[in-house]
N, C-alpha and C positions, 0 to 999 in steps of 0.2 A: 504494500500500500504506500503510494507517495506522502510523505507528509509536509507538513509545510514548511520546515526546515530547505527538504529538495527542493520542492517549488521557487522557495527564494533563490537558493544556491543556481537554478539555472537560468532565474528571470534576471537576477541583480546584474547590473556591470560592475560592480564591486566585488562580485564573486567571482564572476565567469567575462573579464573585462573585452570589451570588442575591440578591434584595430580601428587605430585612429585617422581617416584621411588626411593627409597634407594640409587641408584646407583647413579644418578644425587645429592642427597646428599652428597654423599661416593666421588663423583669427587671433589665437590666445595670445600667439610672441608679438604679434604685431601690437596687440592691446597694451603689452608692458611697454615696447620699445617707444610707442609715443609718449607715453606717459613720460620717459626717460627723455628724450627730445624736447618736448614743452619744457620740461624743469631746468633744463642746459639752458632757454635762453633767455631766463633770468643772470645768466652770465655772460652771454656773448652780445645781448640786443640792450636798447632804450625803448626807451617807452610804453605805448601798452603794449609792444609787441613782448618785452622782458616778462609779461605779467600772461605769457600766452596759453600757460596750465591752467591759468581761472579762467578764460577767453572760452576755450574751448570746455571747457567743465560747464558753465551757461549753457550755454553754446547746446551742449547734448542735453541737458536737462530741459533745457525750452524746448526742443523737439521730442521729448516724450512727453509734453505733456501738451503739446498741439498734436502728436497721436491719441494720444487722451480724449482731446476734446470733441476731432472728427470723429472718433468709432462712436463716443459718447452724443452723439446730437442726436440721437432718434431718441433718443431719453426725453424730450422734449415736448417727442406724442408719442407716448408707451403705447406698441400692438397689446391688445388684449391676452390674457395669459391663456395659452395653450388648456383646451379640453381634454380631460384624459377620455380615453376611448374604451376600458374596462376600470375593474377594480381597482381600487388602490391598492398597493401594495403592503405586506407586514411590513412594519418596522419596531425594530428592537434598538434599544439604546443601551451603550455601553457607557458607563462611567469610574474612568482607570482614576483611582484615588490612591495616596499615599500619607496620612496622617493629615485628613482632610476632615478629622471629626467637628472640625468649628463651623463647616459649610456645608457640608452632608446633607444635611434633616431639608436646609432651602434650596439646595439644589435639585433633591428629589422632589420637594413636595411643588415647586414650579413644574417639574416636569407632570407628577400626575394632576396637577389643577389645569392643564392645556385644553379647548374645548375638542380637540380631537386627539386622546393621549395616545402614547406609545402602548404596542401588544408587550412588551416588555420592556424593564432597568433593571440592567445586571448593573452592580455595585463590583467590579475588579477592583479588589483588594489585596494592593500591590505591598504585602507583608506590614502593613501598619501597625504601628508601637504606640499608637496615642489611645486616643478614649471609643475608637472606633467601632469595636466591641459594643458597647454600652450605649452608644448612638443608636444602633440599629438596634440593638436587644428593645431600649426604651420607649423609641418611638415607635417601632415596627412590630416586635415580639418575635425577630430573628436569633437562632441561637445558631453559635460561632458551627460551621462545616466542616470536614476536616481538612488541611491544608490541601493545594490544587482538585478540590470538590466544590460545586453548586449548590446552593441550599433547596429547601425548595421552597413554595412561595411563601410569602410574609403575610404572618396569620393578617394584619391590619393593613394589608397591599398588598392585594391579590397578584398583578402585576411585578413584583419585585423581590428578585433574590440576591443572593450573597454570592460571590467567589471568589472564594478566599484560596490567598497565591503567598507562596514566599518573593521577598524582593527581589525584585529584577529588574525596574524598570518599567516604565512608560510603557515600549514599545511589545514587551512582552509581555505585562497586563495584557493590553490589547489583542495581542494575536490569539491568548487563550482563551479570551472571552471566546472571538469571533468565531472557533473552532467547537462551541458548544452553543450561540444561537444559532435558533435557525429559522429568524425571518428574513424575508428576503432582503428587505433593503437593512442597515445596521449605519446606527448614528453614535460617533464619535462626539462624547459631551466630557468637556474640564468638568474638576467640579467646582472652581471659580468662575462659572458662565452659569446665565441667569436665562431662561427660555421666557420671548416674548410670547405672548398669548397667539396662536394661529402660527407660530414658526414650523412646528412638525407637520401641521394642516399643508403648510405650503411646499414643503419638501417633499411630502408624501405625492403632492400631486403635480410637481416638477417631473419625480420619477415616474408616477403612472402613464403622465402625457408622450415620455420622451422613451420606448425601450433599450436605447443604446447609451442614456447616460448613464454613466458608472460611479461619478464622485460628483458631490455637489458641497457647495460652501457656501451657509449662510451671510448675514451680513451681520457684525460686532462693533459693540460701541465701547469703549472704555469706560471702568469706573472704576475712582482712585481713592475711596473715601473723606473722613471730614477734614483731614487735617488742612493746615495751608501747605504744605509739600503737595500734599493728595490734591488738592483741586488747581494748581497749578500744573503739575502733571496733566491731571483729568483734561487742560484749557488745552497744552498745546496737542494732546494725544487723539482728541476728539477730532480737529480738526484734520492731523495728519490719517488716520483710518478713512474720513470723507476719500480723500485723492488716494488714499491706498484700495478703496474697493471699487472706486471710478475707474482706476488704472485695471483691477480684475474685472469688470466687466469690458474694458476696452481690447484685453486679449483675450476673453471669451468671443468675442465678435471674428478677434483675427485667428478663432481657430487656435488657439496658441496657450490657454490659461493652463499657469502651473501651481500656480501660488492659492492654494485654500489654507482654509484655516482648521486644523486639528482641535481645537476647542470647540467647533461646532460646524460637524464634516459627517455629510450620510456618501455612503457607497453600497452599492447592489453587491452582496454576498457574496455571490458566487465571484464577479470577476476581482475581489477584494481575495481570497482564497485561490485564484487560479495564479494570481501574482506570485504569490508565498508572503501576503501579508506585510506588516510593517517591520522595517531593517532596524532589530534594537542598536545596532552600531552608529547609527544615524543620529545626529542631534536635533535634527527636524525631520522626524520620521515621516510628519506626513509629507511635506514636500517632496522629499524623496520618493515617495510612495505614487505618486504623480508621476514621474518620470518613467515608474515600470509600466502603469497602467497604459500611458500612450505608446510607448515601445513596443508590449503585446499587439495595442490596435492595430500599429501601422504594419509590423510584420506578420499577423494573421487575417489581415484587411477585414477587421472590424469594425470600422465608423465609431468607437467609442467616442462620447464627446463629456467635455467637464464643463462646470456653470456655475455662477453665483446666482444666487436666488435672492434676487432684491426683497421679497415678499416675507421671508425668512430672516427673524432680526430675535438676537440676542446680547445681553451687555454681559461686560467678562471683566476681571477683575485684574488691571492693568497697575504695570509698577508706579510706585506714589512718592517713590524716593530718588537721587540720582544715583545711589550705588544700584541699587533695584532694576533702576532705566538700563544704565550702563552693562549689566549683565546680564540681562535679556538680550539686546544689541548683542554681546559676545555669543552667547546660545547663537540665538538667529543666523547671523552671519557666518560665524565658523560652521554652521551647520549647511550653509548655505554656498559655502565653500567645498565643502566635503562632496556635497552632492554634483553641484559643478564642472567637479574633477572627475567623477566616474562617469560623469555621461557629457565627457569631453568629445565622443566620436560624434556625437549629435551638432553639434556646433557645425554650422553652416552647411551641414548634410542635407542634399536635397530628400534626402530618403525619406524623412519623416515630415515635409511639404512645409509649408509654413514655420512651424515649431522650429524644425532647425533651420530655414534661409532666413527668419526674422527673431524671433523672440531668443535661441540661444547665441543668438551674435549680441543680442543686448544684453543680457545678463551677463556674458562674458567681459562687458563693457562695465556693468554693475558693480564686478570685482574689486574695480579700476575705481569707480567712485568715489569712494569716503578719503583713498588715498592722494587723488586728487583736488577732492577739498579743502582738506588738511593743507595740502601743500600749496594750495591758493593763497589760503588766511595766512597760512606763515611767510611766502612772501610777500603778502600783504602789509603783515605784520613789520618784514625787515623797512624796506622801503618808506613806510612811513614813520617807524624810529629812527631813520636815519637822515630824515627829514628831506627825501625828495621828493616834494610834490608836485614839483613838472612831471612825473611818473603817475604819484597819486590823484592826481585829479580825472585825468583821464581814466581810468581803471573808477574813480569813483561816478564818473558818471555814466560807465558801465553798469554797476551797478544799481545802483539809480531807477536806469530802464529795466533792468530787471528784477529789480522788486517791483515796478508799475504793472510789467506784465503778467507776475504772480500774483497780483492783487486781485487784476480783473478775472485772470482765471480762477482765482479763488473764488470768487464772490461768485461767479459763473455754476463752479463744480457746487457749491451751497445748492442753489435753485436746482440742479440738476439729482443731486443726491435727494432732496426731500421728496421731488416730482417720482420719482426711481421705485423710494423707498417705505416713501409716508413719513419717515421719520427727520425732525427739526429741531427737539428741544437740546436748550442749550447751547445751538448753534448760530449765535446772532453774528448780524453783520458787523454792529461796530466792535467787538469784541474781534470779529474774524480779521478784520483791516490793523487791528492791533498786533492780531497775531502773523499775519504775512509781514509786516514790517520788521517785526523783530525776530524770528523766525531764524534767516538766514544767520545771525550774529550769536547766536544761541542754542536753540534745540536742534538746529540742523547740525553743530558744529558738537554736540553731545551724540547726535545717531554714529557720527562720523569715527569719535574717538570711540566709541563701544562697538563699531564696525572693526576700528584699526586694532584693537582689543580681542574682536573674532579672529582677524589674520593671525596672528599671535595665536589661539589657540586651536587655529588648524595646522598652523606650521610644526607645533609642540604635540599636538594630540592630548592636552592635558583639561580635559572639561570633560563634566558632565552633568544631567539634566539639574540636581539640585531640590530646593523647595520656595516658592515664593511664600512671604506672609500675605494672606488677604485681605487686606486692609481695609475695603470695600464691605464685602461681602460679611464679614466678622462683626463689623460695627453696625450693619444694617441688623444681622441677626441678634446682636447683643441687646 
């Protein structure tokens, strides 16, 4: 019998890695070697030509995000949302927990107060040492199973058992759940994410209408709780998730999304298990999970396609502090690095259409980003300590125009995300004009360092997943 172990070991490029074209080479070296070019001619040019690493770092950033806005303009007069043609589909939700008993009891009981609930919540109980035990006994009347076993259902939640796991991990939580339900479609839930009312209603029926989608990702708001750290977080994170799920539905359109979100991510069963499941070596398991999912498509000409589901909205308990920020940034990005790297043959391969002639030559670019920011503000930085402003004024009225044009985009992507999504509160405009102003000089230059943070821990190999405090969610339930 194959298990799922094999399945990975022959889906992964990390296990079974493929030959890399030329061209996929010819993308990656060329990515550094500019990088390296821009930064020399802060030493050999004047002007704003010396400042040509920020020039160009603009430069790419304005043009994703005037891809952004074309794929984005039908948002404007949303088609009506697809009819499913039979029955909805089961869906089971999985909730991988690891000393998560401060949020437990609100995580679950959002999810069975939804007007259309899940046929099942497994609780993966990823070896927890806290009160976890006693949460469920208390509210539930679960009593502990024995290690790698299923309860069976919760005398006060019919719906709801236990499976209890020794530590391992996130990723292999998950995989053990998913090898013991068995509804069809299966929803990856944090237990820091908050299920809005009609979220599962909407995914359920994304899946019924579409038989070839395989993974769908709802849409996530940040929330940071009371403190003043937590709601300065909350201001600028709120805003940067708008352009983060504008930009995923804008590769949804090009055929090309890879980026869902694991804290609230449904996938059809079966092709979730024909993968070999989620790679615990991975630090963004789901991400990565992505890339095997389209890989099958294209090499067994499956039409598999992935989607955000505007309709589908949940808030999720996002860092409130800057050491917090900054090491999510490092997860993320090392992880995102990792992944990357294995599915380097994909890069500008026509094989897999789209995906690789456009989206992984951007992300390959993506790399390059934070590094290139950094390296703007610090010669930014020298230049104007050193007091040449014949240099700096030009380079300042560079940027200038480009915080005008992220304004207007921003204030744009507002109207477009609420039309999308239903969802506005807390997202005002003059707040929002506050926050593209200072943005660049600040939170942008924080993603950056806890990106340059991630290179560092992919170069090292030395990370892993961790535990956030919930600061959100803890104080609501308190």
């Amino acid at each position: 019998m194959t298990t799922l172990i094999d399945r990975l070991a022959v889906q992964s490029p990390r296990l079974s890695p493929r030959p890399v074209p030329w061209i996929s080479r010819g993308i990656t070296g060329g990515a550094a070697a500019l990088f390296l070019a821009l930064v020399a001619q802060a030493f050999f040019r004047s002007g704003l030509a010396s400042w040509s690493v920020g020039v160009v770092y603009i430069l790419y950033d304005t043009a994703l995000l005037i891809f952004t806005a074309r794929k984005t303009w039908r948002l404007m007069d949303p088609p009506p949302a697809p009819l499913a043609t039979g029955p909805h589909p089961t869906l089971g939700v999985i909730i991988a927990a690891f000393n998560e008993a401060s949020v437990l009891a609100t995580t679950i009981e959002m999810m069975r107060g939804q007007s259309n609930p899940p046929d099942l919540i497994v609780i993966a109980d990823d070896g927890s040492t806290d009160a976890t035990p006693d949460v469920l006994m208390t509210c539930y009347g679960l009593a502990p199973p024995p290690i790698g076993a299923m309860s069976d259902a919760a005398p006060r939640a019919p719906t709801l058992r236990w499976l209890r796991l020794p530590h391992g991990g996130k990723a292999r939580a998950l995989n053990a759940a998913i090898q013991q339900v068995t509804t069809e479609i299966v929803l990856t839930v944090d237990a820091d994410t908050l299920l809005d009312d009609g979220a599962l209603a909407a995914m359920r029926g994304a899946f019924a209408a579409e038989p070839r989608l395989v993974a769908a990702t709802g849409v996530l708001t940040p929330i940071c709780g009371p403190s003043l750290s937590g709601r300065l977080f909350q201001w600028f994170q709120a805003y940067e998730y708008v352009r983060n799920f504008l930009s995923r539905y804008a590769w949804m359109e090009a055929h090309s999304l890879l980026l869902i979100s694991g804290a609230f991510a449904a996938f059809r069963r079966d092709a979730l298990l024909t993968v070999g499941g989620f790679d615990p070596v991975c630090l963004v398991e789901d991400y990565e999970l992505i890339h095997r999912l389209h890989r099958h498509s294209v090499d067994a000409g499956l039409g598999w396609t992935v989607r955000v589901v505007g309709a589908a909205h949940a808030r999720t308990d996002a860092p409130a502090s800057l050491m917090a920020f900054l090491r999510q940034c490092r997860r993320w990005f090392g992880g995102f690095l990792q992944t990357q790297h294995w599915n380097r043959d994909m890069i500008g391969n026509p094989h897999f259409g789209a995906l690789g002639t456009k989206m992984m030559p951007v992300k390959t670019l993506d790399t390059m980003q934070p590094v290139y920011g950094i390296a703007a503000f610090v010669i930014l930085a020298a230049v104007v300590a050193t007091g040449n402003f014949r240099i700096a004024l030009p380079i300042l009225l560079v940027m200038i125009a480009k915080i005008a044009f992220d304004l207007v985009y921003h204030l744009w992507s507002l109207k477009l995300y609420a039309r999308w999504t239903g969802q506005s509160k807390g997202l005002g405009m003059g707040w929002a004009v506050v926050a593209a102003v200072l943005e660049p000089f600040t939170f942008q230059l924080l993603r950056h360092a806890g990106a340059l943070w991630g290179w560092y821990t992919f170069l090292t190999g030395r990370e892993s997943w961790g535990r956030q405090r919930r600061t959100a969610i803890e104080a609501g339930a308190g």
